[in-house]
KEKE-3310 file (N, C-alpha, C; in steps of 0.2 Angstrom, whole numbers, plus 5000, padded with zeros to 4 digits):
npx = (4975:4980:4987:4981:4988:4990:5000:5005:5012:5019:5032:5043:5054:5054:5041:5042:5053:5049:5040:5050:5053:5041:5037:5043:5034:5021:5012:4998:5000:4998:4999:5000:5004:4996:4986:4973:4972:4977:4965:4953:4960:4958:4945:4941:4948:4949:4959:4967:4978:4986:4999:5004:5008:5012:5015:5009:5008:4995:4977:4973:4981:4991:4985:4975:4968:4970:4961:4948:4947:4947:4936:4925:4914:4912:4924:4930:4937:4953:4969:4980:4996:5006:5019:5032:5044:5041:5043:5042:5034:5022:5017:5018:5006:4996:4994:4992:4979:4972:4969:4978:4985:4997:5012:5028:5045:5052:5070:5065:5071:5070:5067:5061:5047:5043:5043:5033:5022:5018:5016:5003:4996:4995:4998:5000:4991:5001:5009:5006)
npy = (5094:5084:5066:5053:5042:5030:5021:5006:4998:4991:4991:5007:5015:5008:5017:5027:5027:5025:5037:5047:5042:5045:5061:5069:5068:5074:5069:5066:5061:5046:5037:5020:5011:4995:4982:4984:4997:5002:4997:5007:5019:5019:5020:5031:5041:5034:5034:5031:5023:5010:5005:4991:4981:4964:4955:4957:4962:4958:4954:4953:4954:4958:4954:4950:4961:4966:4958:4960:4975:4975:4968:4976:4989:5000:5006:5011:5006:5005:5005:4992:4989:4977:4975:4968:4955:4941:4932:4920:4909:4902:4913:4927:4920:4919:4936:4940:4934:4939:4950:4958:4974:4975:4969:4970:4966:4966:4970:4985:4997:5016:5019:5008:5006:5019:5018:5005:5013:5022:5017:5009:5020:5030:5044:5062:5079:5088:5080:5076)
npz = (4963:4976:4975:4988:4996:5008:5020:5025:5040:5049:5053:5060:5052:5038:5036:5037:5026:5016:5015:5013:5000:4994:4997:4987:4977:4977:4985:4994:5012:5021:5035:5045:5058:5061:5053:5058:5061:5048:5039:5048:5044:5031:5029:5032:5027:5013:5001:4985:4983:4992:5002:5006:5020:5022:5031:5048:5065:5077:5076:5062:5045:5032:5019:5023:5025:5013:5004:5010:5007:4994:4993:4997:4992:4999:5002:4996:4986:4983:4976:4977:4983:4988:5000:5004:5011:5009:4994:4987:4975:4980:4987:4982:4973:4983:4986:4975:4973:4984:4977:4975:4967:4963:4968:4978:4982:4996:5001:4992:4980:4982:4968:4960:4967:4965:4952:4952:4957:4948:4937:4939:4938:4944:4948:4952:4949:4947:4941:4929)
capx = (4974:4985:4984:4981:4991:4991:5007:5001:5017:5022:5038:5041:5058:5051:5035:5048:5059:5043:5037:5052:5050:5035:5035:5043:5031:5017:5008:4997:5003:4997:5003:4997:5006:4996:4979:4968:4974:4974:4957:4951:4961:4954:4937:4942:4952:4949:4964:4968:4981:4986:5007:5003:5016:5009:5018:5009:5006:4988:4972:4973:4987:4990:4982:4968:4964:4969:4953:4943:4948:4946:4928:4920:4916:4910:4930:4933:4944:4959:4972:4984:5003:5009:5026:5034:5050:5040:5045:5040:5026:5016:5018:5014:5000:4992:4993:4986:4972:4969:4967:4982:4985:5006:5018:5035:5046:5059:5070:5066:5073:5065:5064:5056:5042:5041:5040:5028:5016:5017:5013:4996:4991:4994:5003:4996:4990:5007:5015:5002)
capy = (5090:5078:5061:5051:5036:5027:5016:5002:4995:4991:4996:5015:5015:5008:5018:5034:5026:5027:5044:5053:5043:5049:5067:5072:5067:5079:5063:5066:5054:5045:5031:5017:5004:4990:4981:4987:5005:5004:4998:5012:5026:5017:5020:5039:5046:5034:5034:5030:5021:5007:5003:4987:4974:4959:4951:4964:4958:4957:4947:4954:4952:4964:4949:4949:4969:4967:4955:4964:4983:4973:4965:4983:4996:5006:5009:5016:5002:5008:4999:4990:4985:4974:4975:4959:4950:4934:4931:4913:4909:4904:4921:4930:4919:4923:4940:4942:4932:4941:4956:4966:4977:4974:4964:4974:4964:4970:4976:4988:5004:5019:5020:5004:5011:5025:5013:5005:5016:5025:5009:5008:5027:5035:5051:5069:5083:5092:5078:5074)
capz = (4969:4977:4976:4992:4996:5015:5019:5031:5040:5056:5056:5058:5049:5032:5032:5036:5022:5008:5013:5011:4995:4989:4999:4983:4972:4978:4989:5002:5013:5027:5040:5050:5059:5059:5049:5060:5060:5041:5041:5050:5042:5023:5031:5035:5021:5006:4997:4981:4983:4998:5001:5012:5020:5024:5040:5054:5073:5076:5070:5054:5041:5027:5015:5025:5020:5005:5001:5013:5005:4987:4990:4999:4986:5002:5004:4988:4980:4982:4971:4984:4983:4994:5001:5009:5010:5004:4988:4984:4971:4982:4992:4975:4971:4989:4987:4970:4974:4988:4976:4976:4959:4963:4972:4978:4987:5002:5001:4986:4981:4979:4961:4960:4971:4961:4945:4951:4958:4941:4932:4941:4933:4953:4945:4955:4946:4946:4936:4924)
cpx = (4979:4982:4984:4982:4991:4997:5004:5008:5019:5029:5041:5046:5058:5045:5039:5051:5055:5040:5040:5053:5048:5034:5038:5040:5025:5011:5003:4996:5000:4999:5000:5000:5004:4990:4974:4967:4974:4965:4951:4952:4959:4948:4935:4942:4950:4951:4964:4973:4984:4994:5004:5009:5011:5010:5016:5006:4998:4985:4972:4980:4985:4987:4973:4962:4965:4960:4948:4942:4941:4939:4924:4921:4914:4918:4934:4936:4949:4962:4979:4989:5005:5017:5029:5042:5047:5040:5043:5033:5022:5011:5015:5008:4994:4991:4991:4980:4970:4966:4971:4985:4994:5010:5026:5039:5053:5064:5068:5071:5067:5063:5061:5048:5039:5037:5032:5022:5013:5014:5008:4993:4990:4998:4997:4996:4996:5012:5012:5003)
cpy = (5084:5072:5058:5042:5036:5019:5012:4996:4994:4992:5004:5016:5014:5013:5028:5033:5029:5031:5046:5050:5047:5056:5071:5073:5071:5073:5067:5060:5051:5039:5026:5011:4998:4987:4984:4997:5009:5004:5004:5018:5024:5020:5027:5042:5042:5037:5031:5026:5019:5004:5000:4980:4971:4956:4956:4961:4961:4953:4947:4957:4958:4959:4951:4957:4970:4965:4958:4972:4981:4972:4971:4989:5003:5011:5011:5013:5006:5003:4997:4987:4982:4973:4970:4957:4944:4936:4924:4915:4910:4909:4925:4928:4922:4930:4943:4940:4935:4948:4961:4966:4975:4973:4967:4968:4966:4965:4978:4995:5011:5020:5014:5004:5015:5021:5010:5007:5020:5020:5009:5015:5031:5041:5057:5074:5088:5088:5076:5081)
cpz = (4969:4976:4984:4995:5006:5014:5026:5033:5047:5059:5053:5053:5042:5032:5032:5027:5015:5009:5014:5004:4991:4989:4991:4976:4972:4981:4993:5005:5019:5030:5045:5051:5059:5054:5050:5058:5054:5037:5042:5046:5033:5025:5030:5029:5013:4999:4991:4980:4991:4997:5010:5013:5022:5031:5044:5060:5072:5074:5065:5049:5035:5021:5018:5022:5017:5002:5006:5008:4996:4988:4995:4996:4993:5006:5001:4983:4978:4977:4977:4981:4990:4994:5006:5007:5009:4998:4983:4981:4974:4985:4987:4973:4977:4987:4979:4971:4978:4985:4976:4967:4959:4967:4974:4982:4991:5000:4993:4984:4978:4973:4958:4964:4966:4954:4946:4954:4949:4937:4934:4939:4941:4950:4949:4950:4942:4940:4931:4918)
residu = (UNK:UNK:UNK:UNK:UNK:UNK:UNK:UNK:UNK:UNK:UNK:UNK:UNK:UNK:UNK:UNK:UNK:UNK:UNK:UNK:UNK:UNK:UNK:UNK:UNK:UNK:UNK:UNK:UNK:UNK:UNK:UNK:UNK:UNK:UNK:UNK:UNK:UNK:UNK:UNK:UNK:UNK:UNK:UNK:UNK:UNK:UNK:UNK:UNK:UNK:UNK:UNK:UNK:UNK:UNK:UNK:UNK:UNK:UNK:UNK:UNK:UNK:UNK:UNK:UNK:UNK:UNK:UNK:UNK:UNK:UNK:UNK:UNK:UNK:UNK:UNK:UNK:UNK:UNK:UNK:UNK:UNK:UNK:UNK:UNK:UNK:UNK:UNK:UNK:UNK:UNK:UNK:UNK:UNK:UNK:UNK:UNK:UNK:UNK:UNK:UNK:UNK:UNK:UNK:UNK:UNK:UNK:UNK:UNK:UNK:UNK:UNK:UNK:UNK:UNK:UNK:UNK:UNK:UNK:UNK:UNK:UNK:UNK:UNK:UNK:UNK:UNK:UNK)
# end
């Protein structure tokens, strides 16, 4: 069985870019533009894994569902990376604190991705 990862990004072009990524990995992959949208499809699918950006138009920031995802076990606790062009410490310290298991920061390339989903123990039955 696959694993089940959700890409939470608001631009269509990065969330394309990391699932044709992953599509090789034996993912099941799924998609939502903004926080709210991940929200919901956390709610649905409860995934195993959360590739969240941070900066997304709306009331809610991908920091914000971070600590939301992190402090409700009734959403399965996924392990959430957040992917961001902030860079700065204090931008890393914010998003650990909010509870994210790993910090990417844009641009990356795919084998970084790769890296570290792997490093979190996300590997599918096929490649185990």
């Amino acid at each position: 069985m696959s694993k089940r990862i959700l890409i939470v990004e608001d631009h269509a072009d990065i969330r394309k870019l990391i699932r044709m990524t992953l599509e090789f990995e034996y993912y099941d992959i799924h998609e939502a533009a903004n926080a709210q949208e991940g929200l919901d499809a956390i709610r649905r699918l409860h995934p195993q894994l959360v590739l969240l950006d941070i900066m997304m138009p709306g009331e809610m920031d991908g920091l914000d569902l971070c600590q939301m995802v992190k402090n409700d076990p009734s959403l399965g606790l996924p392990q959430v990376v957040l992917l961001t062009a902030r860079g700065q410490n204090k931008d890393i310290e914010a998003g650990m604190n909010a509870g994210a298991d790993a910090y990417l920061l844009k641009p990356f390339s795919p084998l970084q991705l790769i890296t570290t989903i792997d490093s979190l123990g996300i590997q599918t039955t096929e490649t185990q």
